[in-house]
C-alpha positions in Angstrom: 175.9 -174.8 37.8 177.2 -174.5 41.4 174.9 -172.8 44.3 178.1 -170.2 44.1 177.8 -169.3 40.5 173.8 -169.6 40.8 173.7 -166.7 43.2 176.5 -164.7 41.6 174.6 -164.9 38.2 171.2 -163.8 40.0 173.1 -161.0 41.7 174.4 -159.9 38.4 171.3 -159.5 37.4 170.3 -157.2 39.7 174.0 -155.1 40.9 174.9 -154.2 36.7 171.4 -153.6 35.7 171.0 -151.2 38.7 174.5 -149.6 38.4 173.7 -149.2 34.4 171.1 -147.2 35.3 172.4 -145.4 37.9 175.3 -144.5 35.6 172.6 -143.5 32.5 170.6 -141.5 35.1 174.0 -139.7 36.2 174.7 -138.4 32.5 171.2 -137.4 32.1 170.9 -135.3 35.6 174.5 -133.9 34.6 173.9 -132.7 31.3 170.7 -131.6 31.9 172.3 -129.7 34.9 174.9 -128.4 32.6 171.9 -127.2 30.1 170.9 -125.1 33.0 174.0 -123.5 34.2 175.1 -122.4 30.7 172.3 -122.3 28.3 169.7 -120.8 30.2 168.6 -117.3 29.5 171.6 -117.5 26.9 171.1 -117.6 23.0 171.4 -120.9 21.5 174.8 -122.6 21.2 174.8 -123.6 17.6 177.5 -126.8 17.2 176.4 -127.5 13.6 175.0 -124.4 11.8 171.4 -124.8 10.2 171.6 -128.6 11.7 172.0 -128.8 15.1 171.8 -126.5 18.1 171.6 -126.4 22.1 169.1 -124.7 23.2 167.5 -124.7 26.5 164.0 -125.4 26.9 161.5 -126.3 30.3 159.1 -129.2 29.2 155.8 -128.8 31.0 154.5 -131.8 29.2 155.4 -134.6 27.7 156.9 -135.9 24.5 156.2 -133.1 21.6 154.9 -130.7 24.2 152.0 -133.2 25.0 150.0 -132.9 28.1 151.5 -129.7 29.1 151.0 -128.7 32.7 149.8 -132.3 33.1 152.6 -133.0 35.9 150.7 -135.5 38.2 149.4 -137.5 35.9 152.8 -137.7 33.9 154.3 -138.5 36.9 151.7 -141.4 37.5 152.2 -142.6 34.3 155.7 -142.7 34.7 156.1 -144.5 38.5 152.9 -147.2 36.7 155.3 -147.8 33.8 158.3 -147.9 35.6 156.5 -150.6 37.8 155.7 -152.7 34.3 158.8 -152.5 33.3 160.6 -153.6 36.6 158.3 -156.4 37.4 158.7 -157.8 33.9 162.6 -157.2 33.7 162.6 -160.0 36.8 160.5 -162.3 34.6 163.0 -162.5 31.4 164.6 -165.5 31.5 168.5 -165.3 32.3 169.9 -167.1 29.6 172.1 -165.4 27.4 169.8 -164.8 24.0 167.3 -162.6 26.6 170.7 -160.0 27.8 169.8 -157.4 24.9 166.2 -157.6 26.1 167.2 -157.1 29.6 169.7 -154.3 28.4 166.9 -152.5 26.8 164.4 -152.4 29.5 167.6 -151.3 31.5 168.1 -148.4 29.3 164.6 -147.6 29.3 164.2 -147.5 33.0 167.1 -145.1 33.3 165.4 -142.9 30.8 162.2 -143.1 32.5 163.8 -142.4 35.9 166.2 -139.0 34.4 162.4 -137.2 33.7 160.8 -138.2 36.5 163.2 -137.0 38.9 163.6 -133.6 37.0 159.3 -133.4 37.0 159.4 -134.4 40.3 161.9 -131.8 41.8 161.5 -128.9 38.5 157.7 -129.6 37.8 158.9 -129.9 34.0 161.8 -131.6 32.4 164.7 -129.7 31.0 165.5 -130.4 27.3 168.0 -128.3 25.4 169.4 -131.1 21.9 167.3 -129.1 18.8 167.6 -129.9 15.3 166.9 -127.2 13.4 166.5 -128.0 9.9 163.1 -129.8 10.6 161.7 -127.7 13.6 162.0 -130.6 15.8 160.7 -130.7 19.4 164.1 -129.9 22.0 164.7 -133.1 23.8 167.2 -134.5 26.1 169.3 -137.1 26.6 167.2 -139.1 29.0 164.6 -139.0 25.5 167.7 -140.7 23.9 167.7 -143.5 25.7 163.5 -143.7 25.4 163.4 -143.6 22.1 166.8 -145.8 21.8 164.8 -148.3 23.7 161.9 -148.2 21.7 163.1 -149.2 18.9 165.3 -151.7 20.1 162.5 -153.0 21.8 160.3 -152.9 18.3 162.9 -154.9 16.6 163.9 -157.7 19.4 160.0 -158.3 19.8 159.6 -158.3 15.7 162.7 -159.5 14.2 164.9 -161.3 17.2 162.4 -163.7 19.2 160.1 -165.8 18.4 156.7 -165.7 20.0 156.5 -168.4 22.0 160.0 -167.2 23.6 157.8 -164.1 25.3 155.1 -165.8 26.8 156.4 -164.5 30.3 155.8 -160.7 28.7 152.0 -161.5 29.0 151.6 -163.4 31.8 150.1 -161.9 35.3 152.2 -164.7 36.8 155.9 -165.1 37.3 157.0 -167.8 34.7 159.5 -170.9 34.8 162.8 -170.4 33.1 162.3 -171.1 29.4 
């Protein structure tokens, strides 16, 4: 491969993941925004009745109402995680088998980033998808791409690669190209 294509490759890398999140952290702020110019202080919006509603909800804590009025440390927690997740996204190797690794931590990242910035500026996270028939927690669409990533992440690291082919997910140090 040519110093040309070397450098485009490695910039690729870097300019799609970041647009991709930038882009997934753009629908999150804008529907959560829309959640707050039309559902708040509003009765819910039911799409499917006894299924699925909109409701609008301010999230002091964290998934399931967790931690609530925990802020700082959420938002610690967060920034430390996001951290991980950066530093380690420059350690997967480039080749092609690793891209729905690096899509994942992409997604997660932007999910990450679409809470923090409402805790950051709200001081709690607006979430407003509710499912009714099981009484279960409002979320957003930022917790989409969370628990998207999650499992993705539980399946490439159980089912897709072998062991030895993550070795640079537990290292301290940055490793060679596998």
């Amino acid at each position: 491969m040519s110093n040309s294509n070397s450098g485009r490759t490695e910039l690729n890398h870097i300019l799609i993941p970041l647009l991709t999140v930038i882009i997934l952290t753009a629908i999150d702020q804008i529907t959560k925004c829309l959640a707050v110019s039309h559902l708040k202080g509003q009765p819910n919006l039911v799409i499917i009745p006894g299924v699925f509603e909109l409701e609008y909800l301010e999230n002091r804590g964290a998934a399931f109402g967790s931690f609530q009025g925990m802020q700082i440390p959420l938002i610690v927690f967060t920034l430390v995680l996001l951290g991980v997740i950066i530093w380690k996204y420059f350690q997967i190797p480039s080749r092609k088998r690793f891209v729905p690794l690096r899509v994942t931590f992409t997604v997660l990242t932007s999910g990450a980033i679409g809470n923090l910035i409402d805790r950051v500026v709200n001081n709690y996270v607006v979430d407003f998808f509710y499912f009714t028939p099981i009484d279960f927690p409002r979320f957003n669409v930022a917790d989409c791409y969370v628990v998207v990533s999650v499992i993705a992440l539980g399946i490439l690291l159980l089912f897709v690669y072998k062991e030895e082919e993550l070795t640079f997910l537990f290292q301290l140090k940055k490793s060679k190209e596998l």
